[in-house]
Every structure is written in structure tokens, then in C-alpha cells.
N, C-alpha and C positions, 0 to 999 in steps of 0.2 A: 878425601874425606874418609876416615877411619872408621868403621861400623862395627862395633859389638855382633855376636852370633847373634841373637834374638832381633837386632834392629834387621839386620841382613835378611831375614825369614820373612818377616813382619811387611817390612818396606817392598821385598824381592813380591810377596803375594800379593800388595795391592798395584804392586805395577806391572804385574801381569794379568789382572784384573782390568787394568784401565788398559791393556796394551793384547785382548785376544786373538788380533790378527797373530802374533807371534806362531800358533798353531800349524801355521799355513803352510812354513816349508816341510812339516811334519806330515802334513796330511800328502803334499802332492807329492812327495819320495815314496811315501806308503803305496799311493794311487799309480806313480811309474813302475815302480817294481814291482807290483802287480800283473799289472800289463806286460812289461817284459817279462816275467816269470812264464804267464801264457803264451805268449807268443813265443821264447825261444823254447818252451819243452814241446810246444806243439810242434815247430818248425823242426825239432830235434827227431822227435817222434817219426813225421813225415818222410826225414830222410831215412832216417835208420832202418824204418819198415818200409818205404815203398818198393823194396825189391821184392820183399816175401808178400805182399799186396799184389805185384802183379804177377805173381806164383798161383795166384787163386788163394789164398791165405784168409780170411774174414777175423780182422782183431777183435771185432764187436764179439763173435761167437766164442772167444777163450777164454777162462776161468781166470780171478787175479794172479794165482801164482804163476799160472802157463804167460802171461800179458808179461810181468815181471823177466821171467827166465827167456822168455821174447829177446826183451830190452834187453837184457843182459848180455846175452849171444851177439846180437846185434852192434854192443855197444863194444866188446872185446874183437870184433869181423873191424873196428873204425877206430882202433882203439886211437890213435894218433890222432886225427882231424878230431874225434869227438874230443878228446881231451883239449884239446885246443882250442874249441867252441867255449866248453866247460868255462875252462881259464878266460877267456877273452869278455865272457858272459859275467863272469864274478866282478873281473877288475871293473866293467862298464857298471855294473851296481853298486861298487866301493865307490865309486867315481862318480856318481851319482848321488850317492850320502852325503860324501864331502863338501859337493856343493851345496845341498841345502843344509847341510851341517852347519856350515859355515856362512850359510846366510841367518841360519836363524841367529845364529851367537852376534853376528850382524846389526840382527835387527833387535835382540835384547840390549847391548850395548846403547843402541842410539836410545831405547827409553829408558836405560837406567841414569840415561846423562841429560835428557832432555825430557821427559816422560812421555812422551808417545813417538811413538816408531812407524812406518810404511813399509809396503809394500818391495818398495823401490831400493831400499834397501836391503832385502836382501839377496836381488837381484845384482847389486853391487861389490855388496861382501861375499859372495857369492863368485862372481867371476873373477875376482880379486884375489880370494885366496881357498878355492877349489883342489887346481893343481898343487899345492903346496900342502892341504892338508890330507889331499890325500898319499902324498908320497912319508908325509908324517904317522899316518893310519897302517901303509906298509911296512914302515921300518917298526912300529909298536906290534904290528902282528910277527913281523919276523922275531920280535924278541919274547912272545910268547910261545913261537913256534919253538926254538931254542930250549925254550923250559923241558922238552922230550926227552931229554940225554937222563933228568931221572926216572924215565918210564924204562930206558935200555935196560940197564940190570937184572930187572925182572922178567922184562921182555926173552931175555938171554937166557935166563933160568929155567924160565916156562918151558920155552921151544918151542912147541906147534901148538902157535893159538888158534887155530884151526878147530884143534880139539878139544881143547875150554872152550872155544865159541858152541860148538854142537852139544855138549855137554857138559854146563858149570856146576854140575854136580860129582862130577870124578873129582876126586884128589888129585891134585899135580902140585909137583915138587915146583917150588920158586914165589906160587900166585902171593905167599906172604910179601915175598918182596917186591912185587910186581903194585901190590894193595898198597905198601908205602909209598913208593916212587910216583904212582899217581897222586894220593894224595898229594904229595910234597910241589907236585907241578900243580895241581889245582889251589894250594897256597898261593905259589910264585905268581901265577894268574892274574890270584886277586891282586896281591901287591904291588903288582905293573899296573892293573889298574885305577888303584885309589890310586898310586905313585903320581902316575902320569894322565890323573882327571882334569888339569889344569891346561892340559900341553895345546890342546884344541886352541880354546881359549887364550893362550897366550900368544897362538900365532896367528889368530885375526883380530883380536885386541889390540893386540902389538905390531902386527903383520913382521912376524919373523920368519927366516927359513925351517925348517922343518928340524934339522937339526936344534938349533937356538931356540925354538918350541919348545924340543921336548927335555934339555936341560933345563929350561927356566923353568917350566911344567913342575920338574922334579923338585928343583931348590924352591917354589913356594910350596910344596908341597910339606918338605922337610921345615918352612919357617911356618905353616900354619895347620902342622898336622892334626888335629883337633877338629878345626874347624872342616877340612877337606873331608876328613873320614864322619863328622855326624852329619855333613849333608849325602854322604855316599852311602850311609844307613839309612838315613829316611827314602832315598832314591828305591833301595832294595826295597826298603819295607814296605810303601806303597805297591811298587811293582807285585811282593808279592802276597799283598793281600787281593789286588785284582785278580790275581791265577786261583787264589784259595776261591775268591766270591763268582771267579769261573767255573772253578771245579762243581764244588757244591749245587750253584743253584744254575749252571748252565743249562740241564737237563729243564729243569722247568720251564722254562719262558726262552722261546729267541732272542726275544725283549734284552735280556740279562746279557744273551753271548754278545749281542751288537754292542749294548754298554762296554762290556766287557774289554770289546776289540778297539774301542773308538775313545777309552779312558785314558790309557797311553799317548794319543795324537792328540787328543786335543786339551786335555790336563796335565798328565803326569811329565811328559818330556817338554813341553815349552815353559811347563812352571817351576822343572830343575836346569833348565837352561838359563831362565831371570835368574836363580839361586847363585848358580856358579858362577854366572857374569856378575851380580855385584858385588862377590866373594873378591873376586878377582879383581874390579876395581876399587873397591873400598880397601884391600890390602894397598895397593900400589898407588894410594894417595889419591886416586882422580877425582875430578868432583863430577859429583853422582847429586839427581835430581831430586829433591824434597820440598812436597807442596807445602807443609808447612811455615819452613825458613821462606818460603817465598812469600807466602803473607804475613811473616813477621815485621821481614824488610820489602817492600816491593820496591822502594825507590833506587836500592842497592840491586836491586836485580835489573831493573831496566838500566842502570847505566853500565852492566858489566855486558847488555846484550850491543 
């Protein structure tokens, strides 16, 4: 069923409206990563200092930056294990996203086709297509990582960023080219990412390989670019009028920071997740749920159930 931008917006908002649970894998990724965040810096911490701990050492008694240069010391004495916690720590929270990433697209899907969705679904799409999207999430990061070769140039010009870093107020010869080259990869960035906003979605929609994802990702991308890029501005624009209405009136009210942190999980990403799923199927023909046509015909709909 073929949907106009406006039906898409219109329709996508009251079925996420009738469909709140969608939130959920949002909230509980938010709540895991949390907890792991705690627990591995704590457990990181533990290790790295309990030798100069039992030196007679007291962390509680150091100044931030001495706690910091701490860490730091500590972390280049382990450089190898810690780096490899580090790494191990990252992948388990990409790995982590993915699944509920890919549950919620899950459980958007089953109410854009049926209009109410569970729980249980995204417990399904989910374990179904976790490993898959996140091996999809890796090779999109490696291809942003890539976008660096036009930061070299500059980089090479510069020489010891060392010395821009302690001081970006000296003159050094190169930093014009260095200012290009970054910008030109914070282009490529975005364009891998409007490019490839589809690719998620195609490979739990579709359940494709990771590769066949992120080509089909592309080519609707290229046959409905319009529509991808104004739902990938309202996404922005939303996001950041929350940071502006953080900014501003954070200071005032707690009230405002907890909206603030909690607009994102439970509005802004499960109601661009409904967007992009029924982008995605109303391009690719599926039939997609409408209370209306349902009490147009009901008699047509009970004999196609």
C-alpha cells in the first residue's frame, strides 16, 4: 500500500500513539547501558588502582585532575588488557543496541501491519536479527571510520598536534587544511548516514544479510530520497530542540533535565522508528494497517483474516 509523505507522518503518529509500548526496547537499552557503564568503569577503576590502594594511596583524598593523571598512568602501566576490556566493553553495548534496535523495528513493523504490537515481539525480532544487525552497525562504522584518510593531509601538514592541542591559538602552518578535511569527513558522515537510514530496517523487515541490508538500505534510499532525508530532518530537528530546551531552561527546574533525558526514549526514537518503518513498507507495497478502510469494508477484512 503506497503512502504519500503526509499520510506516512500522520498515520505513523497515531499508530504510535495507539502502539506506546514501542518505547520499551528504548528504555531498557538506555537502563542496560547504564548499568554496564557503572559497573565496567567501576570494575575498571578497581583494578587499575587497587595496587596504588594498597600502597596506602587514598583516591577519595585527590584533586580531579591528580584522580584523572591517576587514571591515566595507571591505564598506559595496562595499556594492553585495558584496551581490550575497553574493546570488549564497546562491542557488548553495540551488541546490545542491536538487539533492541532491532526489536523495536520489530515491534513497529507488526503495528504498522496489524495495529497493535507486544511485547513478545520484540523479544523475537530481537534474537532473530541482533547478530546480523550488528555485524551491519560494524561494517557502517568501519565505513565511517574510512572517511579519516581526508583528515591525513592536514593531519601531515600540521605535525605535532600536540602542540595545537595545548595551544590553538599559535599559528601552525597546514590547520587550514586540516579545517577542510575535517569538514569534508563530517559531510561524508552525514551521507552514510541519511544513505544508509534504511539499512536497519531492511534487514529485519526483510531479514537480509548484513551485506544485502545495507545495499538495499542504499538503493531505497537513492529511489526515495526526498522522503528519507525530510524524515532524517525532523529526526534532527526534534533531537535538537530537546538539547536547545536542555540547554536553556536545564538550570531551572530538574523537572526540565529528567523531561529532557526521558523525551528521546519514550517520544522522539520509538515515533521515528513507526516513521521509518512505514516509509519502508509503504514504499515496498506491503499492506500496512488502516482503521479506517477497516470500517469501510469490514466484511472484506474478516474474510481476508
Amino acid at each position: 500500500m503506497h503512502e504519500d509523505f503526509g499520510t506516512i507522518l500522520n498515520k505513523g503518529f497515531k499508530n504510535w500513539v495507539r502502539n506506546l509500548n514501542i518505547c520499551i526496547p528504548f528504555v531498557l537499552n538506555f537502563a542496560l547501558t547504564l548499568l554496564l557503564y557503572f559497573f565496567f568503569f567501576g570494575l575498571m577503576g578497581v583494578m587499575l588502582l587497587s595496587s596504588r590502594v594498597e600502597n596506602g594511596l587514598d583516591p577519595a583524598a585527590l584533586s580531579t585532575e591528580e584522580l584523572y593523571a591517576l587514571f591515566a598512568g595507571a591505564f598506559l602501566e595496562n595499556f594492553v588488557p585495558a584496551t581490550i576490556g575497553f574493546i570488549a566493553f564497546f562491542l557488548l553495548i553495540a551488541f546490545l543496541q542491536a538487539f533492541f534496535t532491532a526489536g523495536a523495528i520489530g515491534m513497529a513493523k507488526r503495528a504498522a501491519e496489524t495495529g497493535d504490537t507486544v511485547l513478545s515481539e520484540m523479544v523475537g525480532a530481537g534474537s532473530k536479527n541482533a547478530i546480523k544487525l550488528f555485524l551491519a552497525s560494524l561494517l557502517i562504522g568501519l565505513m565511517v571510520l574510512a572517511g579519516i584518510i581526508f583528515v591525513v593531509p592536514g593531519a601531515l601538514a600540521v605535525g605535532d598536534l600536540g602542540a595545537l592541542i595545548e595551544n590553538p591559538e599559535v599559528p601552525v602552518q597546514g590547520l587550514g587544511l586540516l579545517a577542510i578535511g575535517t569538514l569534508i569527513w563530517g559531510v561524508y558522515i552525514m551521507v552514510i548516514n541519511i544513505g544508509l537510514s534504511l539499512a536497519p530496517y531492511a534487514l529485519v523487515i526483510d531479514e537480509l544479510d548484513p551485506l544485502e541490508a545495507i545495499s538495499t538500505g542504499f538503493r531505497f534510499f537513492m529511489e526515495n530520497k526526498l522522503d528519507v532525508f525530510f524524515i532524517w530532518v525532523i529526526s534532527i530537528a526534534l533531537t535538537f530542540v530537546n538539547s536547545l530546551v536542555s540547554e536553556l531552561l536545564g538550570s531551572v527546574s530538574d523537572f526540565v533535565v529528567l523531561l529532557t533525558v526521558l523525551f528521546p526514549l519514550l517520544v522522539l526514537q520509538p515515533l521515528t522508528t513507526v516513521w521509518w518503518t512505514r516509509l519502508y513498507l509503504s514504499r515496498k507495497e506491503k499492506n500496512l494497517y488502516d482503521h479506517n478502510e477497516l470500517l469501510c469494508d469490514p466484511d472484506e477484512f474478516m474474510s481476508s483474516c
